[in-house]
N, C-alpha and C positions, 0 to 999 in steps of 0.2 A: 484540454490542453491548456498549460497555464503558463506564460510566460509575459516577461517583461519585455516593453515595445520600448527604447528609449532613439530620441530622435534630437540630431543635435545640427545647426546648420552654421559653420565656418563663413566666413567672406573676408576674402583677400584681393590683394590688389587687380589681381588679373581675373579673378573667378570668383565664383559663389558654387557652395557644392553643400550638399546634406548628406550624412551618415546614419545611418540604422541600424541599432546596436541591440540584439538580442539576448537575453538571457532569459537563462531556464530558471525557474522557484523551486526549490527544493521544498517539498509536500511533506517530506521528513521531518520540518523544522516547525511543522503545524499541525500539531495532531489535533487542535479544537477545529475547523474544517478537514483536513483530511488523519482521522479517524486510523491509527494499524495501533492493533493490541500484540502485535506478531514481530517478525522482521520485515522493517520497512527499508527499501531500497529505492531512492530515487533514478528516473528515467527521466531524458529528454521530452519534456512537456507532460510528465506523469508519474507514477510510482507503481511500484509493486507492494505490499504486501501480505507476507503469505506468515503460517504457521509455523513455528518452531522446528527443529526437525524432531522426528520423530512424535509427531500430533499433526491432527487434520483439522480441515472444520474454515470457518469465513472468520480470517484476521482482523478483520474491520470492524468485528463488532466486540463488544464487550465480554469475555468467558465465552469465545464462538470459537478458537482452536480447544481440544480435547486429544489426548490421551488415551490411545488405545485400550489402557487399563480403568481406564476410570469412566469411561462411554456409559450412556445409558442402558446399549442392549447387549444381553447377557451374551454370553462367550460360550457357555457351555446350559445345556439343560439335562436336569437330570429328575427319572418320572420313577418315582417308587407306590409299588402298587402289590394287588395280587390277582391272579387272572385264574378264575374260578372254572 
């Protein structure tokens, strides 16, 4: 979870009081620590990134979504022979 702590403390006449100001880091806006080759979608205190549509595979890494048509393992096998 990554987020910014920002802490700031007022003083006035009658009181003293401190504020806690929260913001979230868009992980989108860093792809040299948070890594999407996909579609990255920033979350509160996180990200998503997945694969394009239509291809599967781990977004995060470099050539890790694929392409149904382009996959490694064959779609169809086809066995020509003659059986004696």
């Amino acid at each position: 979870m990554l987020i910014k702590l920002h802490i700031m403390t007022f003083t006035g006449r009658f009181c003293n009081y401190t504020c806690f100001l929260i913001t979230d880091i868009n992980e989108c806006n860093d792809p040299g620590t948070h890594p999407c080759y996909g579609d990255c979608k920033n979350t509160p205190g996180s990200y998503n990134c997945t694969c394009p549509s239509g291809s599967f595979g781990d977004a995060k890494i470099e050539n890790g979504c694929q392409h149904p048509n382009n996959s490694k393992s064959p779609s169809s096998i086809f066995i020509i022979g003659n059986i004696s």
